[in-house]
N, C-alpha and C positions, 0 to 999 in steps of 0.2 A: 693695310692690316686685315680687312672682310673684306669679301666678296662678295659675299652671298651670305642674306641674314634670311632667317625665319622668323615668321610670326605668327604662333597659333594664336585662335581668337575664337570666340562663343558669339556668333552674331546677338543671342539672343541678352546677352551681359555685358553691357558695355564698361564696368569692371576691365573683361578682360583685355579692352584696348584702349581703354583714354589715356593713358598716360604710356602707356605699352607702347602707342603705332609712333607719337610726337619722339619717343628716344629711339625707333628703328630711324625714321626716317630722316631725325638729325644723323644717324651714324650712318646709312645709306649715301648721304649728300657731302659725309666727312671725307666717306672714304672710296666714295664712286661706286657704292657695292649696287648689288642689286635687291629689288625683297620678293621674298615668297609668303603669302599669307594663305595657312592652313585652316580650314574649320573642319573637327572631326565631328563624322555622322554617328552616331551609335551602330551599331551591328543587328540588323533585325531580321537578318538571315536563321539565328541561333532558330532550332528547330519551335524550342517552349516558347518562344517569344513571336516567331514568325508566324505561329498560329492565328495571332492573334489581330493580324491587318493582312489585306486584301491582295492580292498576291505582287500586283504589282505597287504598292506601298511604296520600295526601300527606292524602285526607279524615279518614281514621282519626285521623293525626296528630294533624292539627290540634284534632281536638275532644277526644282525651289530652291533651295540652298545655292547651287551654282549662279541661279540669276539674283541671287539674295548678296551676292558673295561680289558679283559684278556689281552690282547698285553701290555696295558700301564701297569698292577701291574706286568707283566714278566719284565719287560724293567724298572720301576722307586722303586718296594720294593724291598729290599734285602730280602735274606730267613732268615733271622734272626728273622721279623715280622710275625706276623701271622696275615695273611690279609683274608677279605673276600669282594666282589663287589656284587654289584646287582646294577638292572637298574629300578628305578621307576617311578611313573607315574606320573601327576599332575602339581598343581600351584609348582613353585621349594621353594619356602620358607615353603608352608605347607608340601609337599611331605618331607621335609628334616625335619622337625618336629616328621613328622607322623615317619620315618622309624629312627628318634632316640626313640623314644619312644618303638618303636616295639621294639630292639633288648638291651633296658635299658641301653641306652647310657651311659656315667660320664661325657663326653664332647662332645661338637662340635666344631672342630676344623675348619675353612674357612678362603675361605681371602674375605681381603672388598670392593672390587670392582674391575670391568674390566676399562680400558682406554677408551674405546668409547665413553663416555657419561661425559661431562661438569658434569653433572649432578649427577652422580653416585659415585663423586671425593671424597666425605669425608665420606661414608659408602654407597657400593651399595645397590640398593633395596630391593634384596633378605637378604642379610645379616641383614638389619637392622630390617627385620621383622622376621624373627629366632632369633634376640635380643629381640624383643619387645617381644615375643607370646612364646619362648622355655622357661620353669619349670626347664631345666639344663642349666648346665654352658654353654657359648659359648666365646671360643676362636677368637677373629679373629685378623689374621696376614696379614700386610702391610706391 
């Protein structure tokens, strides 16, 4: 039924994978798929914004994040998965759109909100706009 699951995640919220990566990678092992786990970068190219860190900043980042990104699938997949990470860029509900469609998702698998926000309590923002705007399926687990 999947092939290939996605799983965006906020290394810095573990919200968005405690219960999020245990039901990818039940359905990964259901159904022989494979996962992809996404963490989106913010964009700090934006000119207003870029101004404001050091030129080479958004490089640095990224390849923190990438070794950030490796530590956690060393440490949370078993090798029984066959995982792949990347670190993307953008608004996080289109970037998690975009980079299911790049790699021909079957699923998106998330969870639906962080604790911080009153507001965020019955489907976070990002999630709910990966419902409304993703063509495949979307998972999300609470």
């Amino acid at each position: 039924m999947y092939q290939k699951l996605l799983l965006p995640i906020d290394l810095n919220e573990e919200a968005s994978w405690k219960k999020a990566l245990p039901t990818a990678l039940t359905l990964c092992r259901t159904f022989g798929a494979s996962l992809q786990i996404v963490t989106v970068m913010p964009d700090y190219r934006m000119p207003l914004v870029g101004s404001y860190f050091p030129k080479d900043f958004a490089k640095k980042a990224r390849e923190a994040l990438t070794e950030a990104q490796q530590a956690f699938v060393d440490e949370h997949v078993p090798d029984d998965v066959s995982v792949k990470h990347a670190v993307i860029d953008g608004s996080p509900w289109e970037a998690i759109i975009k980079a299911a469609k790049k790699i021909d998702a079957d699923l998106i698998v998330m969870a639906s909100h962080n604790k911080r926000k009153f507001a965020d309590y019955v489907l976070g923002p990002n999630a709910e706009h990966v419902v409304h705007h993703s063509k495949m399926s979307v998972m999300i687990v609470r």
